[in-house]
LOKE-441697 format. One record per residue (C-alpha): x, z, y. Coordinates in Angstrom, 2 decimals. Each point is the difference from the previous one (the first is absolute). Example, Ala and Ser with C-alpha at 12.3 -4.5 7.8 and 13.67 -1.06 7.14 Angstrom:
atom u->12.30; w->7.80; v->-4.50
atom u->1.37; w->-0.66; v->3.44
***
This chain:
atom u->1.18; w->-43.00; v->-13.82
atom u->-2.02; w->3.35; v->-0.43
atom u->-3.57; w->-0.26; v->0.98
atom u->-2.64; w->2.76; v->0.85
atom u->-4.45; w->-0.55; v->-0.33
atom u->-1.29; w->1.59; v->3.65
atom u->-3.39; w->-0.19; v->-0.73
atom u->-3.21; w->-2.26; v->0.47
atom u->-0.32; w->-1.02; v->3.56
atom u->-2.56; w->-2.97; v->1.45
atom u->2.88; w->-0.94; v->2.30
atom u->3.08; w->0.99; v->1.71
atom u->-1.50; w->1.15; v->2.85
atom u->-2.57; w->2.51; v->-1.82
atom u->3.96; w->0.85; v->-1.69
atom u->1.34; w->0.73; v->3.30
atom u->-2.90; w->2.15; v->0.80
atom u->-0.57; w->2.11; v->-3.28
atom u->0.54; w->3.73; v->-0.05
atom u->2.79; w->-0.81; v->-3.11
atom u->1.77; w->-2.48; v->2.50
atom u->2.59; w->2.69; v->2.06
atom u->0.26; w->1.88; v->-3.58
atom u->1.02; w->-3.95; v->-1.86
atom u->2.23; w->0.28; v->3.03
atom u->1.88; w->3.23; v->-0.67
atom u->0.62; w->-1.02; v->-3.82
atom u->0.65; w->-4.17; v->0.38
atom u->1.93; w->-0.22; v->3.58
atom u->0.33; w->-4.01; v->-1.08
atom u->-3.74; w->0.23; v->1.09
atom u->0.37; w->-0.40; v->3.81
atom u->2.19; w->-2.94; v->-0.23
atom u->-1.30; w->-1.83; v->-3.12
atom u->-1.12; w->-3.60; v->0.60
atom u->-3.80; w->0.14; v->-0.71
atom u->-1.31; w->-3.14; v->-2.19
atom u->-3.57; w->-0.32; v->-0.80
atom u->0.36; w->-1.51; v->-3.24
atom u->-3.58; w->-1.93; v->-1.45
atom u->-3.08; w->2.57; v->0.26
atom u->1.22; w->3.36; v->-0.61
atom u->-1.06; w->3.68; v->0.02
atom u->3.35; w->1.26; v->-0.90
atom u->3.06; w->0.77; v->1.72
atom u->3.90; w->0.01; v->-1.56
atom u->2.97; w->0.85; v->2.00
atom u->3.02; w->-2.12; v->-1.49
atom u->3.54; w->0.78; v->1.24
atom u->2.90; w->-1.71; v->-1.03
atom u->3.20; w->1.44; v->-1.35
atom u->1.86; w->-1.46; v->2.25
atom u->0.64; w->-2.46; v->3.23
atom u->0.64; w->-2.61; v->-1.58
atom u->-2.87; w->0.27; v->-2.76
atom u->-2.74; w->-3.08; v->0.91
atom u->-3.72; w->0.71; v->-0.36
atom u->-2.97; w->-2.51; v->-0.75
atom u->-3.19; w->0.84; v->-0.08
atom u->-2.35; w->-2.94; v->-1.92
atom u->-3.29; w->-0.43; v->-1.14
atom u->-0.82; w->0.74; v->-3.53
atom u->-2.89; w->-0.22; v->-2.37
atom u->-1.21; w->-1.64; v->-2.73
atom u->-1.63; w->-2.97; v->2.48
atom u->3.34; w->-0.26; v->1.73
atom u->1.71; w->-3.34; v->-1.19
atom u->4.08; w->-0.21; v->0.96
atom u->-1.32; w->-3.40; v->2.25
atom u->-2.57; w->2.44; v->1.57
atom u->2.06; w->3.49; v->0.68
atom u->-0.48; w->0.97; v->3.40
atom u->3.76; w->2.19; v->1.58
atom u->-1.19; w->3.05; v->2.13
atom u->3.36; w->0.89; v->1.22
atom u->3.54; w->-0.12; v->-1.15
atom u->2.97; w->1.52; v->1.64
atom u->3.41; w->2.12; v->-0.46
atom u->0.34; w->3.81; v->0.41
atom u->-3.20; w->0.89; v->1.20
atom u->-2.51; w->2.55; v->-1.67
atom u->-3.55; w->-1.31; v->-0.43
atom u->-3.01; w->0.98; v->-0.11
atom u->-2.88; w->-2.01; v->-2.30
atom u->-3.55; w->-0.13; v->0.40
atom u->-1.23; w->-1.44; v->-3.11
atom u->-1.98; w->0.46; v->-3.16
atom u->-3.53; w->-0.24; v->1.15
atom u->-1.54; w->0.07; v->-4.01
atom u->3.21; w->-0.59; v->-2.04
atom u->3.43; w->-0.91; v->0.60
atom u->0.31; w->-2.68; v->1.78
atom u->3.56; w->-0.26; v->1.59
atom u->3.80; w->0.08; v->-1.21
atom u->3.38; w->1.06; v->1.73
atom u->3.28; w->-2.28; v->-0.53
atom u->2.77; w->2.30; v->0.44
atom u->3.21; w->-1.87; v->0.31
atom u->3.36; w->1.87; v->1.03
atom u->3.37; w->-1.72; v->1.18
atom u->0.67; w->-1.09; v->-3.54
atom u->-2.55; w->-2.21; v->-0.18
atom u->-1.50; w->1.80; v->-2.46
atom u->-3.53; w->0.55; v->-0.11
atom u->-3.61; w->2.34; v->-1.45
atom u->-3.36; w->-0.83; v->0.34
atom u->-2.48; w->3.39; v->0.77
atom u->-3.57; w->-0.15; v->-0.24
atom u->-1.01; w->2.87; v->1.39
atom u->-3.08; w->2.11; v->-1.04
atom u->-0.73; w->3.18; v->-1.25
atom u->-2.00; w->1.61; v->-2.97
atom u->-3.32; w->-0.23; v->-0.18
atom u->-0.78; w->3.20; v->-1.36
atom u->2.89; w->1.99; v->1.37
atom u->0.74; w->-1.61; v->3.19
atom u->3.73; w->-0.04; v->-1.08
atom u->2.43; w->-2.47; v->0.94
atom u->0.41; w->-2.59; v->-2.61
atom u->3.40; w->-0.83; v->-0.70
atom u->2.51; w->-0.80; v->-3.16
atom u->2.79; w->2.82; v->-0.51
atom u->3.04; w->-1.37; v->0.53
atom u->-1.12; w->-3.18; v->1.97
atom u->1.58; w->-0.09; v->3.21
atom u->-3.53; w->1.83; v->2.19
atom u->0.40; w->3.59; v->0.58
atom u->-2.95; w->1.56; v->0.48
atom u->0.41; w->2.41; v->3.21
atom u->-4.18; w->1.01; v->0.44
atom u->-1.57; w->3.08; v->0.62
atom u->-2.08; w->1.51; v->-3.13
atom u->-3.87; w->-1.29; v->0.52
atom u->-1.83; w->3.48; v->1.59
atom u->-1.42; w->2.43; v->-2.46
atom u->-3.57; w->-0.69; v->-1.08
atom u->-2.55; w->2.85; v->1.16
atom u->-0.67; w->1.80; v->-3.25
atom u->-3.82; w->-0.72; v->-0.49
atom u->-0.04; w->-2.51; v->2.30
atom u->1.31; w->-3.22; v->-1.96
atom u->-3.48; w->-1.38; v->-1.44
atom u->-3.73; w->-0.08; v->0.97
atom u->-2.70; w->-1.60; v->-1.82
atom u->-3.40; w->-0.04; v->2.39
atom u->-1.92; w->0.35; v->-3.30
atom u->-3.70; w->-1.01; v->-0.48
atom u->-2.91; w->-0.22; v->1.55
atom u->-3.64; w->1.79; v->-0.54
atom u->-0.33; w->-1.77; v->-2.60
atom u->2.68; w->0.74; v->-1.70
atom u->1.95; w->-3.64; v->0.68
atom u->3.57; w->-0.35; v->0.56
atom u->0.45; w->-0.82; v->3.62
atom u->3.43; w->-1.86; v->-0.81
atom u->1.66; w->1.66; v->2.76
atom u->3.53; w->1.08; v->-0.47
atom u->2.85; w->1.32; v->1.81
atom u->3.42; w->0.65; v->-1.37
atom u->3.26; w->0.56; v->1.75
atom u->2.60; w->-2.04; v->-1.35
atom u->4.21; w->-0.34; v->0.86
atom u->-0.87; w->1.41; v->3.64
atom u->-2.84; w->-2.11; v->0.60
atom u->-4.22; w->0.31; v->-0.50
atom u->-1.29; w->-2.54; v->-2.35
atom u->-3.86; w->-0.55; v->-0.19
atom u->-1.84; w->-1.32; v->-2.33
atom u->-3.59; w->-1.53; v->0.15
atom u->-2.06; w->-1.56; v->-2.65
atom u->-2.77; w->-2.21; v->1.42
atom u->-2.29; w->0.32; v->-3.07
atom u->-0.73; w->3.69; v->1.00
atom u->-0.15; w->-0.53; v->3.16
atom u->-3.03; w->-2.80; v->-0.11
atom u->-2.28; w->2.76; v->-1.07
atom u->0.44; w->1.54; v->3.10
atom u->-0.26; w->-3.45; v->2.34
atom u->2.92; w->-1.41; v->0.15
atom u->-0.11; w->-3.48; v->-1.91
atom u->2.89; w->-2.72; v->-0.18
atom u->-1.26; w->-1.00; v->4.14
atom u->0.70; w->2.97; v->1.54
atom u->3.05; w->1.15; v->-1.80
atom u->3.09; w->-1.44; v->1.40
atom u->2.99; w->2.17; v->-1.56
atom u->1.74; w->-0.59; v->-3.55
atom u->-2.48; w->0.90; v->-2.91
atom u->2.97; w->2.74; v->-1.32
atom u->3.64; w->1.65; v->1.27
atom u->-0.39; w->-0.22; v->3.87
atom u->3.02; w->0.52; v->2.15
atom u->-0.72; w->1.59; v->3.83
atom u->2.01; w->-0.85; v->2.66
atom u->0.64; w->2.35; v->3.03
atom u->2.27; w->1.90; v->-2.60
atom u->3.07; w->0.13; v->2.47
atom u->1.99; w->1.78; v->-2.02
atom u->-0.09; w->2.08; v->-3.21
atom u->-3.32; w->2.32; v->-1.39
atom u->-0.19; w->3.24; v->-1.96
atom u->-3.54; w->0.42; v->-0.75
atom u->-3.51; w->-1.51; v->0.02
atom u->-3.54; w->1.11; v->-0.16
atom u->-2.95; w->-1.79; v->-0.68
atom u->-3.46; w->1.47; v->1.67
atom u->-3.34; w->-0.72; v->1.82
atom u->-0.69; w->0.42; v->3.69
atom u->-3.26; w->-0.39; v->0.90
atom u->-3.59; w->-0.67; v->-2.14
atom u->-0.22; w->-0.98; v->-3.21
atom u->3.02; w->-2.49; v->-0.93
atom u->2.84; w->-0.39; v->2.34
atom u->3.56; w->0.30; v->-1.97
atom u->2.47; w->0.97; v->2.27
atom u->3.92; w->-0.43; v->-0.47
atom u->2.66; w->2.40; v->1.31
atom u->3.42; w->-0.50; v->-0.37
atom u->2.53; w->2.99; v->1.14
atom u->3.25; w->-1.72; v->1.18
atom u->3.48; w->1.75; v->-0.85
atom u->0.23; w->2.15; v->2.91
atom u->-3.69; w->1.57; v->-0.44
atom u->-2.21; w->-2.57; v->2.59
atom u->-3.29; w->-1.20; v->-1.37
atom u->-1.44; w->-3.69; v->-0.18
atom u->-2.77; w->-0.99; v->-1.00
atom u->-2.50; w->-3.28; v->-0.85
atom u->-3.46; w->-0.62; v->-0.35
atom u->-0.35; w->-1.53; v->-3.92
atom u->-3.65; w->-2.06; v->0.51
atom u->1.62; w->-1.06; v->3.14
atom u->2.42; w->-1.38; v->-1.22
atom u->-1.46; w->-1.95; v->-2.67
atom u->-2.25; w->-1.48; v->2.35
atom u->2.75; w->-0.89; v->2.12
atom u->3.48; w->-0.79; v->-1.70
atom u->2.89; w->1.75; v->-1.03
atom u->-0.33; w->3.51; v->0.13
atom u->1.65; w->1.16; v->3.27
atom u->1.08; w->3.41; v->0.91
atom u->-0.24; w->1.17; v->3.26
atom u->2.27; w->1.77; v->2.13
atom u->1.32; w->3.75; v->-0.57
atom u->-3.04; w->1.88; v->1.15
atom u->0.64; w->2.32; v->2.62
atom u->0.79; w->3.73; v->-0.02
atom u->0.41; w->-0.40; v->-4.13
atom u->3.82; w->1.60; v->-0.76
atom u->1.15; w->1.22; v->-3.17
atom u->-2.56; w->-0.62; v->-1.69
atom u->0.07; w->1.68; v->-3.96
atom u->-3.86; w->-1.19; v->-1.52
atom u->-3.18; w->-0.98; v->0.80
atom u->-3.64; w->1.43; v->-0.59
atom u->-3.28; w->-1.87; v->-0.19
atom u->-2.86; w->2.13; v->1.88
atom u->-3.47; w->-0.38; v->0.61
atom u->-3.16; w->-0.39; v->-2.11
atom u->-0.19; w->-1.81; v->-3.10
atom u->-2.83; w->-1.91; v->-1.56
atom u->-3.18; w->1.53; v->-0.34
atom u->-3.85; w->-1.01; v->-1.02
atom u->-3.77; w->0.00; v->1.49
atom u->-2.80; w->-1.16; v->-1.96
atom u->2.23; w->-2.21; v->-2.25
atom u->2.05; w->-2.00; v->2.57
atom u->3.41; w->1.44; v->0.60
atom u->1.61; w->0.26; v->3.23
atom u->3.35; w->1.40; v->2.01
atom u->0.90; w->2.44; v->2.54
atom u->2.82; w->-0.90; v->1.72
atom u->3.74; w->0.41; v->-1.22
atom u->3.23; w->0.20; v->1.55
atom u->3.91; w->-0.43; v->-0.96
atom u->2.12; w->3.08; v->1.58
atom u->3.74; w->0.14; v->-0.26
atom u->1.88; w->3.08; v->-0.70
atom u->3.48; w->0.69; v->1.22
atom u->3.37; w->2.17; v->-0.22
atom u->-1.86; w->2.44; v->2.49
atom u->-3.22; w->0.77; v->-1.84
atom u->-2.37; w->-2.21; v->2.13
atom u->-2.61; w->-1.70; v->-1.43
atom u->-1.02; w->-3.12; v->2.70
atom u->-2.38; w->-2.39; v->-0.52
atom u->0.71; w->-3.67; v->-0.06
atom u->-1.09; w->-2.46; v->3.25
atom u->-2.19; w->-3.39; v->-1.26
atom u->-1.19; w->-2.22; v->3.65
atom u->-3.73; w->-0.89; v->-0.99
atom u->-0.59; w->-2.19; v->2.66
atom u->2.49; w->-2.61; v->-1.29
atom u->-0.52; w->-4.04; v->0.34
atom u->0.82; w->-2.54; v->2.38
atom u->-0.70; w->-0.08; v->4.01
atom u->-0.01; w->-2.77; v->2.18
atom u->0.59; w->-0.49; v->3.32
atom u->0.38; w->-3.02; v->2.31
atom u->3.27; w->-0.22; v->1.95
atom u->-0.80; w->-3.43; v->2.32
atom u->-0.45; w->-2.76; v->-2.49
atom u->1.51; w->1.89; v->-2.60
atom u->-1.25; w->1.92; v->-2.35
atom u->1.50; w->3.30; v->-1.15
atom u->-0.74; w->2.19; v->-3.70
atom u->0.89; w->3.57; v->-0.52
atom u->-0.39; w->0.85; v->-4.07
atom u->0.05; w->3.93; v->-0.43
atom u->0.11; w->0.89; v->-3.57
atom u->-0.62; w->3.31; v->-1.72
atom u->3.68; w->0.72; v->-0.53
atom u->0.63; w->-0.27; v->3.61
atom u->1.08; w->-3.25; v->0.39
atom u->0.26; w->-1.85; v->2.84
atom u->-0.13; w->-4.15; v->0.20
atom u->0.12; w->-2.69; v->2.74
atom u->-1.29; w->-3.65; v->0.10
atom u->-0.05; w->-1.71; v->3.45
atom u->-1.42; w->-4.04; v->-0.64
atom u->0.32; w->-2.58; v->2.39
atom u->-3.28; w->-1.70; v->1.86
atom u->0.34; w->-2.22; v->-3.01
atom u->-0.56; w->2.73; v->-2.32
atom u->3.89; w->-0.40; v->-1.28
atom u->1.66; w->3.23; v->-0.49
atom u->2.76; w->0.66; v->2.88
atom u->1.24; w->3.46; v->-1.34
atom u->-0.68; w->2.34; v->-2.45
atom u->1.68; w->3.50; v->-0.47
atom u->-0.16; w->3.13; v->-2.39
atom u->0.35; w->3.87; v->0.49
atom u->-1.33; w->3.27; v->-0.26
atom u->-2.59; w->2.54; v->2.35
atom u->-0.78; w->3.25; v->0.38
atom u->-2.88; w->2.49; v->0.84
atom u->1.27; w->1.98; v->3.42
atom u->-3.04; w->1.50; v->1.26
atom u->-3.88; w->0.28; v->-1.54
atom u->-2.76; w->0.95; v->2.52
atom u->-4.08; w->-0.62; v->-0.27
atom u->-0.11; w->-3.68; v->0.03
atom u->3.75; w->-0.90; v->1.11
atom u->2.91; w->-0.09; v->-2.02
atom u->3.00; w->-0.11; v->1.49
atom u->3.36; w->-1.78; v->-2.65
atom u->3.43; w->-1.39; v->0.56
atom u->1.19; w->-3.28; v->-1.82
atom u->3.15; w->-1.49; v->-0.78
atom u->0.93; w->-3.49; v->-0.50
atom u->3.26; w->-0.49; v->-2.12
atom u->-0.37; w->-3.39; v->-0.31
atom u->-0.97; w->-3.14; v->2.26
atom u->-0.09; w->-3.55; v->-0.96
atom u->-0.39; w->-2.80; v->2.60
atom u->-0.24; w->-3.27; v->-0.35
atom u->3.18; w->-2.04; v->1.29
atom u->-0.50; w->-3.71; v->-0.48
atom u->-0.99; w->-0.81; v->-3.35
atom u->1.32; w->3.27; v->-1.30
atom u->-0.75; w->4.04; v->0.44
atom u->3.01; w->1.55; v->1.61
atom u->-0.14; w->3.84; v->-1.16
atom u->0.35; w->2.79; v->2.02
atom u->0.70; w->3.67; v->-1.70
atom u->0.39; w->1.75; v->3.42
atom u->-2.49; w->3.53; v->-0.04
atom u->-3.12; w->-0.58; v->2.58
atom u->-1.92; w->2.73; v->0.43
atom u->-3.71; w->1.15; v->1.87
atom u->-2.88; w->1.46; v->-0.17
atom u->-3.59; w->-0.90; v->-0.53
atom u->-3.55; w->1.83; v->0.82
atom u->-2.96; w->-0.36; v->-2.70
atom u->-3.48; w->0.82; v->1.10
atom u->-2.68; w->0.49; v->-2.28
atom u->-2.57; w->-2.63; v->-0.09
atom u->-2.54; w->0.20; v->-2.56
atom u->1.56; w->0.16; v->-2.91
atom u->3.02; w->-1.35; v->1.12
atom u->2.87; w->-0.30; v->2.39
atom u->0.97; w->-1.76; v->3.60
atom u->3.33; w->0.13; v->0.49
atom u->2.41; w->0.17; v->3.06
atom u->3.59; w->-1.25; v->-0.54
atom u->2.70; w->0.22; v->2.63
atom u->3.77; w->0.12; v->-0.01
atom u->2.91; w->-2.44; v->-2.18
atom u->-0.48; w->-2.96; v->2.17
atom u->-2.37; w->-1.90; v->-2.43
atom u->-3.25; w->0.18; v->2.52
atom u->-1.18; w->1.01; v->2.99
atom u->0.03; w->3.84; v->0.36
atom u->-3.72; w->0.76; v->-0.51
atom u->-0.88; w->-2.64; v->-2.39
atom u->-3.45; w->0.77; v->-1.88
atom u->-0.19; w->-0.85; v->-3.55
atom u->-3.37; w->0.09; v->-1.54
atom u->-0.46; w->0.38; v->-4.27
atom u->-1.16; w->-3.45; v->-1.40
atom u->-2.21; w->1.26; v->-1.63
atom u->-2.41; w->0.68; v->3.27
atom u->0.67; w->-3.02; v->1.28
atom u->-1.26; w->-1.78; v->-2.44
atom u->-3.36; w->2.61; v->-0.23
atom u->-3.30; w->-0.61; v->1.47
atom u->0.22; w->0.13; v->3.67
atom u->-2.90; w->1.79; v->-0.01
atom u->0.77; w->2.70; v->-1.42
atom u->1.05; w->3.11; v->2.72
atom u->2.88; w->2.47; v->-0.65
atom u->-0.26; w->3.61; v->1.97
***
């Protein structure tokens, strides 16, 4: 069999709708019509194609906790490429290859660590058919965010490693600064992101904003930008990229702008900074953040509806039941279309819709797209969602946090 690593992708639709997909396409033809198996948690995708007709594969579970009593069969079949999602932290799957001899070969597959190089044994029966891992950015492979005014390591670190960031935290650091063993909900070391979606270049590590507020950017192989919010993430979960930013192409470096620390009467203090990317063309454009992230609520009937807007310009949905029991719940990205005095105008996208079907969630991957208002009040937003078929057109959403203020207080 000859096998090719594609890449990390969350799923196979985000696979389908990657900028690398139609180029995957061009090089691996098997791709179109390759049975898909999602194989245990994965992050990774292998295309497997079989030398011939008659040449059976099986896809199993694999592992360390996986007992031959307990091994779960994803798919098995004759003559058919596949592709394998798989491989969420380490190997965790294994290919059967048997041909019309009976004879058979057992693949894990996985790549290098360090290299992101197809792992396999010369001479063994896998032939190794993947496209060479994108050159790194020279100066872009590793950023430490260093200390802070007091001369602390900040335990901050961001290193790109076999096409993929890697960050690492270190909560002892980062208590000096607030953030104790209850509010920090990510891995205390290596971090993986997910949003990946294919393969990276380069990353930069930088502030946006006051004081401390480590930014990560990520420049995918064709030049877009991503980007997550570090403290965000820690408070929060796995460290999540968002979406390619818009109008970033061919992008070559990054810059960090804006004031740096400085000191009045003893107590030291920040002007604002700013992460601008620099591309092919010579432009130097600074990087979007959404403030006015958190969750809005709205009631839809008896039901009630949340909105969660992060930093990174990401876009969730929770719809519970009059019983409080969650009904649906989907993930995507937004976008900034329009900003006027006191209404901001965006566009969001929902990749991905799960609703409840019985005692299951039956998931849909289909695109839904539409817009939503956000007026200004105080020092927050109310928001106006319509389009996608998920609420009434004209739904208001208000930010928790006001509704759970004093309802005295005014807002102009």
């Amino acid at each position: 069999m000859a096998v090719a690593f594609l890449g990390y992708y969350d799923s196979f639709s985000t696979f389908k709708a990657a900028p690398s997909y139609v180029r995957l396409t061009r090089n691996f033809p098997e791709i179109v019509e390759a049975v898909q198996v999602d194989a245990a948690m994965g992050r990774e995708i292998y295309l497997v194609v079989p030398r011939d007709a008659q040449t059976v594969l099986t896809v199993e579970e694999d592992g360390s906790f996986v007992s031959d009593e307990s091994r779960r069969v994803f798919y098995s079949g004759a003559g058919k490429p596949v592709l394998v999602h798989n491989n969420f932290y380490d190997p965790n799957t294994r290919i059967i290859c048997t041909d019309a001899s009976g004879r058979t070969l057992t693949y894990v597959p996985q790549t290098d660590k360090k290299s992101g190089a197809l792992q396999v044994t010369v001479g063994g029966g896998v032939r190794d058919i993947s496209l060479p891992i994108p050159a790194p950015m020279e100066g872009y492979t590793y950023f430490d965010y260093g200390t802070d005014f007091e001369d602390r390591d900040l335990g901050i670190r961001l290193r790109l490693e076999a096409g993929r960031p890697v960050l690492t935290l270190s909560q002892g650091p980062l208590a000096a600064l607030g953030y104790d063993g209850d509010s920090f909900r990510i891995n205390d070391g290596d971090n993986e992101f997910s949003g990946i979606n294919g393969l990276c270049k380069g990353v930069f590590l930088g502030t946006i904003g006051q004081d401390y507020n480590p930014v990560a950017c990520v420049v995918m192989e064709n030049g877009e930008v991503k980007k997550c919010s570090v403290f965000y993430a820690m408070q929060h979960g796995e460290p999540v990229l968002s979406a390619p930013l818009p109008s970033f192409k061919d992008v070559v470096g990054f810059e960090q702008g804006g004031g740096g620390p400085y000191e009045v009467d003893g107590e030291t203090y920040y002007e604002y900074q700013t992460i601008y990317a620099l591309d092919a063309r010579g432009e130097r454009t600074e990087l979007p953040q959404f403030l006015d992230y958190g969750l809005y609520v709205a009631q839809d009937g008896d039901a009630t509806i949340e909105v969660d807007l992060t930093p990174d310009w990401q876009f969730y949905l929770n719809r519970y039941g009059a019983d409080s029991s969650l009904e649906e719940f989907g993930s995507g990205s937004f976008y900034e279309l329009e900003r006027t005095d006191g209404l901001d105008r965006f566009r969001f996208v929902l990749s991905r819709l799960a609703r409840q079907d019985g005692a299951d969630f039956k998931v849909d991957e289909r695109e839904r797209k539409g817009r939503f208002s956000a007026r200004e009040v105080g020092l927050s937003y109310e928001i106006t969602l319509s389009g996608a078929d998920l609420f009434p057109s004209g739904t208001e959403f208000r930010d928790i946090s006001l509704l759970d203020a004093d309802e005295d207080i005014e807002y102009d």
